[in-house]
Residue frames relative to the residue before (quaternion, step in Angstrom):
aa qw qx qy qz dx dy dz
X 1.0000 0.0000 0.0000 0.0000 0.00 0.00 0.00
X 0.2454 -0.7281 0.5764 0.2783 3.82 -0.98 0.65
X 0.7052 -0.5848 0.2964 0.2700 2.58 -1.35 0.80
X 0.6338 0.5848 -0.2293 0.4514 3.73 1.61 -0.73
X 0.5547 0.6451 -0.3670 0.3760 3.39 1.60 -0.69
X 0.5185 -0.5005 0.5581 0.4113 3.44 -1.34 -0.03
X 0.0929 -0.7790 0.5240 0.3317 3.75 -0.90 0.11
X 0.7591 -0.3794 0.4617 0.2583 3.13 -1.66 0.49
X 0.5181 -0.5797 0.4726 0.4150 3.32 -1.41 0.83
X 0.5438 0.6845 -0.3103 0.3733 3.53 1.03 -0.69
X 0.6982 0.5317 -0.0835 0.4719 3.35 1.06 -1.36
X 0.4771 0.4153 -0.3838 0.6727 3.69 1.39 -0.61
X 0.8278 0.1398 -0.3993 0.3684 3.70 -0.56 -1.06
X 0.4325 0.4887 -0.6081 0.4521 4.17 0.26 0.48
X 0.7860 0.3010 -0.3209 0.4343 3.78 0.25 -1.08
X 0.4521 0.6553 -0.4231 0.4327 3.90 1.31 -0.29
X 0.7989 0.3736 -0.1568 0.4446 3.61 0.69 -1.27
X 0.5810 0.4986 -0.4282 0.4801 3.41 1.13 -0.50
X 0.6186 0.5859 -0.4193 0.3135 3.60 0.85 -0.87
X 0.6911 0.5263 -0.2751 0.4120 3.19 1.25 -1.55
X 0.7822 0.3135 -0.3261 0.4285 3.84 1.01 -0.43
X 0.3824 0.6340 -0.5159 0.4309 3.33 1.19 0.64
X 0.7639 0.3944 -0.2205 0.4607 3.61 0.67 -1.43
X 0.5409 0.5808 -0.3831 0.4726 3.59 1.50 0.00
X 0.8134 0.3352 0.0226 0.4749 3.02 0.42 -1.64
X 0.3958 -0.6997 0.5234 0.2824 3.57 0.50 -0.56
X 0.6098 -0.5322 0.2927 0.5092 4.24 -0.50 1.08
X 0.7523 0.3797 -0.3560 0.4040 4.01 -0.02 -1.32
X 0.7314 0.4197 -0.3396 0.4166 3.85 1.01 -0.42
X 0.6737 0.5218 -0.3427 0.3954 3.26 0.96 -0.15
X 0.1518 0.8404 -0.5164 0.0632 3.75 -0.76 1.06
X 0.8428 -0.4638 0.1179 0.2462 2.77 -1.40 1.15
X 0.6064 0.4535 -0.3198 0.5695 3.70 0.88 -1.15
X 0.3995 0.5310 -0.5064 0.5495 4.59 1.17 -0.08
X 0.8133 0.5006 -0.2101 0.2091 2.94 0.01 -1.55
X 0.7226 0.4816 -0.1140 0.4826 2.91 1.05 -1.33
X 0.5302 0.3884 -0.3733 0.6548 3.89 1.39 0.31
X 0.8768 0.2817 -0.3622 0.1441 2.85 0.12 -0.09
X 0.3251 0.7032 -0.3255 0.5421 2.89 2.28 0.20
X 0.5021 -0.6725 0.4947 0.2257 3.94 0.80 -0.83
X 0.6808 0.4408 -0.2279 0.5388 2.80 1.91 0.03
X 0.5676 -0.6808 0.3832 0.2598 3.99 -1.17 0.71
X 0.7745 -0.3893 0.2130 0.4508 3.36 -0.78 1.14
X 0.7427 0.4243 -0.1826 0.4848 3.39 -0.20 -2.20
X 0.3097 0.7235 -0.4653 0.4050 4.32 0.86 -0.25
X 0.8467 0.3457 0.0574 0.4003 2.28 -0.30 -2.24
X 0.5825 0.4947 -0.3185 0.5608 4.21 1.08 -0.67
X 0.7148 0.4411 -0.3391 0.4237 3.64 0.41 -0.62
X 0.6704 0.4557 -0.2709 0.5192 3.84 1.11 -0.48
X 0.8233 0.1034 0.0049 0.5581 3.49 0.89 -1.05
X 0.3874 -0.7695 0.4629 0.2087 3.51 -0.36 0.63
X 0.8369 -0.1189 0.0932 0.5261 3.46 1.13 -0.59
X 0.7374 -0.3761 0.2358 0.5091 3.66 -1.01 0.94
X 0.5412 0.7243 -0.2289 0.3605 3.60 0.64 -1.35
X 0.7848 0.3712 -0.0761 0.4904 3.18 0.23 -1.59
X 0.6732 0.2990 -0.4059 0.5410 3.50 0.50 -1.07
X 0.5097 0.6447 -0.4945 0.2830 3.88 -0.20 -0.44
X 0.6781 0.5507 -0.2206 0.4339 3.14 0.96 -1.78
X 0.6789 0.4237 -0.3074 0.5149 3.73 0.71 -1.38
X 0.6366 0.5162 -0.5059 0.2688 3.59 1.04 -0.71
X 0.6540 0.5581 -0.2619 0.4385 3.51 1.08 -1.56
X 0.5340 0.4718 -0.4812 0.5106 3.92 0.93 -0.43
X 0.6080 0.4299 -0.4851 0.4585 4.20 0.32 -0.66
X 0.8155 0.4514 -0.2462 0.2658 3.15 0.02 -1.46
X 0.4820 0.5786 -0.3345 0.5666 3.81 1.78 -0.40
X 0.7696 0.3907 -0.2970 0.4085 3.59 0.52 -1.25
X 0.5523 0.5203 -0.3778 0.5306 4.08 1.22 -0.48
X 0.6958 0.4161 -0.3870 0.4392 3.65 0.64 -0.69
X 0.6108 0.5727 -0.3521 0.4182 3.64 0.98 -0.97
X 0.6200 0.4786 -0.2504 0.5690 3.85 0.93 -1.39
X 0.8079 0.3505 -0.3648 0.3024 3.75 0.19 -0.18
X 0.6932 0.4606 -0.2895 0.4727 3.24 1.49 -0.68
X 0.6325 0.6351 -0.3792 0.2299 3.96 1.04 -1.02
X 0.3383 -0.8138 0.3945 0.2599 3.37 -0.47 0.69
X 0.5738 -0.7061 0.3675 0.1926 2.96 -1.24 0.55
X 0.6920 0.2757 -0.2100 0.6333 3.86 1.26 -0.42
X 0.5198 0.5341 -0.4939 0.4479 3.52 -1.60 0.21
X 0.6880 -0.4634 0.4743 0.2948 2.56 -1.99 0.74
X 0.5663 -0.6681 0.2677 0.4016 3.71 -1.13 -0.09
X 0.5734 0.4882 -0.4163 0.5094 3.21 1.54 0.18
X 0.5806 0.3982 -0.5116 0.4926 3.91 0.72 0.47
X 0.5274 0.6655 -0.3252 0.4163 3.37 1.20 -0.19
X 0.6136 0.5730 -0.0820 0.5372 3.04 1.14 -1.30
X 0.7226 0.4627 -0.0918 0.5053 3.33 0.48 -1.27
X 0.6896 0.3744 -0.3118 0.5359 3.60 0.51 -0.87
X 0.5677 0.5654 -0.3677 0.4721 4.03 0.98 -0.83
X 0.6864 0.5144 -0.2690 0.4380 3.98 0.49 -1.01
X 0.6983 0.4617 -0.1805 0.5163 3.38 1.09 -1.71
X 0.7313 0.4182 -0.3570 0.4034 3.62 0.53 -1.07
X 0.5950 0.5130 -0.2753 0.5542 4.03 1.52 -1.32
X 0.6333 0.4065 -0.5000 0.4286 4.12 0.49 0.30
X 0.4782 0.6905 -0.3193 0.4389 3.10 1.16 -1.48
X 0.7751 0.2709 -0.1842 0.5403 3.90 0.10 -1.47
X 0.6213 0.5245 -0.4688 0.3451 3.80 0.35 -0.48
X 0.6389 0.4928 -0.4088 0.4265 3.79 1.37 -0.71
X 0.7125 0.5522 -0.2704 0.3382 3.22 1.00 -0.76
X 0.5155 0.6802 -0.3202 0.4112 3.35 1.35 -1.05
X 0.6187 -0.6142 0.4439 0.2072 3.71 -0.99 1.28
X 0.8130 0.3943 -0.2148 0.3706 3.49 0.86 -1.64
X 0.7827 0.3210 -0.3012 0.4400 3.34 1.38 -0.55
X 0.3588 0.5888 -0.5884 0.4224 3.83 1.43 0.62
X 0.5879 0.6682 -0.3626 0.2764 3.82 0.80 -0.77
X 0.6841 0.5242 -0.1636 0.4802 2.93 1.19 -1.97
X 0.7456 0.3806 -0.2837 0.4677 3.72 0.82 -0.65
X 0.4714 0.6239 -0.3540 0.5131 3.54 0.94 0.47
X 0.8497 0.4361 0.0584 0.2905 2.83 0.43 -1.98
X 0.7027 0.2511 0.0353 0.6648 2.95 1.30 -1.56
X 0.3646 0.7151 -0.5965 0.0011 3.54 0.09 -0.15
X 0.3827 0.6375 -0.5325 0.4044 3.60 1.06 0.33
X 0.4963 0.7482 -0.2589 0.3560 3.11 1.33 -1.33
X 0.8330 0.3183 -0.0688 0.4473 2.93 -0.12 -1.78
X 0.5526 0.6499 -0.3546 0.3827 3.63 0.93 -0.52
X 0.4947 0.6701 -0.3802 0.4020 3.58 1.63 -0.64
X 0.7033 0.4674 -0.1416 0.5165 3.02 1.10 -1.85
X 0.6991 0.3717 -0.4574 0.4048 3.56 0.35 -0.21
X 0.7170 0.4560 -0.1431 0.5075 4.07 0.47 -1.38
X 0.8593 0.3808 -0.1759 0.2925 3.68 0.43 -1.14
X 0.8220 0.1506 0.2974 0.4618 3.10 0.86 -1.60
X 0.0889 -0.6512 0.7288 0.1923 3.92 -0.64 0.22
X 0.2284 -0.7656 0.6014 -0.0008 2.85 -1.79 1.17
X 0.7373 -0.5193 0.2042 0.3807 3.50 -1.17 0.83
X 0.4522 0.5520 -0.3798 0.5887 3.91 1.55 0.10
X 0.6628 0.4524 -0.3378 0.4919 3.51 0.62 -0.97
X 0.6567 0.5081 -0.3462 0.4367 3.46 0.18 -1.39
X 0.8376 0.1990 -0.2801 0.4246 3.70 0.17 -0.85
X 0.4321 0.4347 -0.6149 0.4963 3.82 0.62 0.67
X 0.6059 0.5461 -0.4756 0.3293 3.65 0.37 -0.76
X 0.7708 0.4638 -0.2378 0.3664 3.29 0.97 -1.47
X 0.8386 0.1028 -0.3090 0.4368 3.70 1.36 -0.07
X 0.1925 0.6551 -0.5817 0.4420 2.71 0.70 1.53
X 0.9255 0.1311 -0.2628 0.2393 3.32 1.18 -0.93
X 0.2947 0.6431 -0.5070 0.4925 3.13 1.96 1.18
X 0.5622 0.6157 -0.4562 0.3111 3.56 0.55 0.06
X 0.5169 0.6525 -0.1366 0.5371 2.89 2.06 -1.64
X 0.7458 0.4528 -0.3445 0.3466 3.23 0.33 -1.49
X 0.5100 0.5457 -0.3798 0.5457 4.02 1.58 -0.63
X 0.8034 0.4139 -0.3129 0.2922 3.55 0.19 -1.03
X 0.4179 0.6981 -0.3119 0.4907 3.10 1.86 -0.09
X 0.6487 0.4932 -0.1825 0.5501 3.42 1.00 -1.33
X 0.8539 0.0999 -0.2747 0.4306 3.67 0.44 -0.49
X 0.5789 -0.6633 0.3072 0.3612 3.11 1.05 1.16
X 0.4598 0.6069 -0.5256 0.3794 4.07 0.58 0.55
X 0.6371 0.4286 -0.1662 0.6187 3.86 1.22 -0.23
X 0.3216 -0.7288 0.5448 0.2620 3.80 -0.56 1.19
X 0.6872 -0.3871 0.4274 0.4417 3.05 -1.92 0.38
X 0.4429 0.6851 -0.5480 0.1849 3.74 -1.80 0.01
X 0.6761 -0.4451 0.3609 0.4631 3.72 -1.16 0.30
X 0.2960 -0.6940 0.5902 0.2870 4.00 -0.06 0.63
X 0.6219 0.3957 -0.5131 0.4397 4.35 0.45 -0.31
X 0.5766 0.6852 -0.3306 0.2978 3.02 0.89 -0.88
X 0.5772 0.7112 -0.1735 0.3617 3.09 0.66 -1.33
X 0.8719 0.3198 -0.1255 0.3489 2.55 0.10 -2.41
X 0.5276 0.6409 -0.4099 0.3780 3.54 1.72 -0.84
X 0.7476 0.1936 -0.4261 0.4713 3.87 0.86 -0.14
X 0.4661 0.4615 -0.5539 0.5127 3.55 0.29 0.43
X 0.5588 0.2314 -0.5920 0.5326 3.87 0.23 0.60
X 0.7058 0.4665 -0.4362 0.3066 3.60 -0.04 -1.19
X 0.7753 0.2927 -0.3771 0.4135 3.55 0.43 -0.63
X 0.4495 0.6567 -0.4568 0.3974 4.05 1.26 0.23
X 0.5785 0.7548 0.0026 0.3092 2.84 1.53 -1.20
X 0.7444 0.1827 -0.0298 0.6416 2.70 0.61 -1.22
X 0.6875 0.3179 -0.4671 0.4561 3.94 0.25 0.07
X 0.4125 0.6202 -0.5487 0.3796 3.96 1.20 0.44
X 0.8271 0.3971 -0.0382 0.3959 3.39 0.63 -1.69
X 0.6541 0.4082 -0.3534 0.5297 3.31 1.71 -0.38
X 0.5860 0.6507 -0.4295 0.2208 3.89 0.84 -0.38
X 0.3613 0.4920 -0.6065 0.5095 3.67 0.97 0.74
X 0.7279 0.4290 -0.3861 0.3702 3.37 -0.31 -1.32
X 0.8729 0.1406 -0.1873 0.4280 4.18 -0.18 -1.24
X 0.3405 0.6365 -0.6837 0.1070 3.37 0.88 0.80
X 0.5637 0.5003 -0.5811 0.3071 4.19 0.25 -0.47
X 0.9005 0.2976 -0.1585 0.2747 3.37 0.78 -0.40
X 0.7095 0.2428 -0.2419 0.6157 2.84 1.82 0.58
X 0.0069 0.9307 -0.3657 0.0068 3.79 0.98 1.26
X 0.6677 0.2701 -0.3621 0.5917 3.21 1.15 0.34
X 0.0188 -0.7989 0.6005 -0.0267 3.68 0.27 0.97
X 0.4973 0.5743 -0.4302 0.4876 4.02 0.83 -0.52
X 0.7143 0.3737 -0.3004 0.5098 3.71 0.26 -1.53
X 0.5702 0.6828 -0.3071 0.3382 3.99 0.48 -0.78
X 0.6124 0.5935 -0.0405 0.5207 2.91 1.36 -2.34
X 0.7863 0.3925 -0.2163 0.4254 3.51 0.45 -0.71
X 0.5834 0.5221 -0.2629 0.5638 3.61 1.35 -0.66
X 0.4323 0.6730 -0.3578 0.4819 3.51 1.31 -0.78
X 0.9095 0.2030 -0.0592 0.3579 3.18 -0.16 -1.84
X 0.4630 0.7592 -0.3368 0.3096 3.68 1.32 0.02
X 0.6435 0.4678 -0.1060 0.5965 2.51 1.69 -1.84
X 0.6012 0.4775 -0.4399 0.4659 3.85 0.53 0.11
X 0.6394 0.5592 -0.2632 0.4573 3.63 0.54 -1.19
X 0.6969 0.6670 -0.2503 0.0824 3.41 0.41 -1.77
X 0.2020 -0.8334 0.2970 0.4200 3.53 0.68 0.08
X 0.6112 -0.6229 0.3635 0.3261 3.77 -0.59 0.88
X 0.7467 -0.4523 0.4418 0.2066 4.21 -1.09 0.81
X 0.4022 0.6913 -0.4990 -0.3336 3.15 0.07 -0.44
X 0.7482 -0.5526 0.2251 0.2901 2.98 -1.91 0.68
């Protein structure tokens, strides 16, 4: 399935069940012929849409990014409070969110890929609206001048990293959201001139 396509009622309950044996099982334990009972649907189904555990995951985590993004992004403001509130409010729910507390538990080999090795196809497309968001805040001047991929590529790294690191410095940093946001203002903001 591409990612741009609508999915199928089928497709929801494949990505429905894969979700449920992800947050059970964790990504390396969770395979397709699972999946595919428990969706209601027959092996070769599930082999003809996704080709391997891998793949469906990926389309899963792209749903489950794009529901978290559509629920948290506000809706007034400039586009860099827009922006900002969408990053802060979509980390905020990603700690909380069942399927991706698993994966960091579970898999942190996993996730280490994406952090040390590689950008993945979740990254790539926050990058990309991260930087049409930019490319608006650019237009209403609330977002400094600069390469908008650019940008957004450290506005993942620093989204990033205070998603997956906020177990570890919460004793020492308990309001990491209010932090997180002061963080990314002060990047975005455009600069006085003198």
């Amino acid at each position: 399935m591409s990612s741009t396509e609508s999915p199928s009622a089928v497709d929801r309950a494949i990505l429905d069940a894969a979700r449920a044996c992800v947050a059970e099982f964790g990504v390396r334990r969770t395979t397709l012929t699972e999946v595919a009972r428990r969706a209601g649907v027959s092996r070769p189904t599930v082999y003809r849409r996704w080709p391997d555990t891998g793949s469906l995951v990926a389309d899963l985590l792209v749903r489950e990014l794009r529901e978290i993004i559509a629920d948290t992004a506000p809706t007034t403001g400039t586009a860099r409070e827009r922006l900002v509130g969408a990053i802060v409010g979509g980390g905020a729910r990603m700690r909380r969110n069942p399927l991706f507390a698993k994966i960091f538990r579970a898999d942190t080999d996993i996730m280490l890929t994406y952090v040390f090795e590689r950008l993945g196809r979740n990254q790539r497309a926050l990058i990309d609206l991260f930087a049409e968001a930019i490319r608006e805040g650019q237009s209403d001047n609330s977002i400094r001048e600069g390469d908008p991929n650019q940008l957004a590529a450290m506005l993942l790294l620093i989204a990033q990293s205070a998603v997956q690191s906020a177990g570890t410095y919460e004793p020492v940093l308990p309001d990491l959201d209010a932090e997180l946001t002061h963080a990314l203002h002060a990047y975005l903001t455009p600069t006085p001139p003198r």
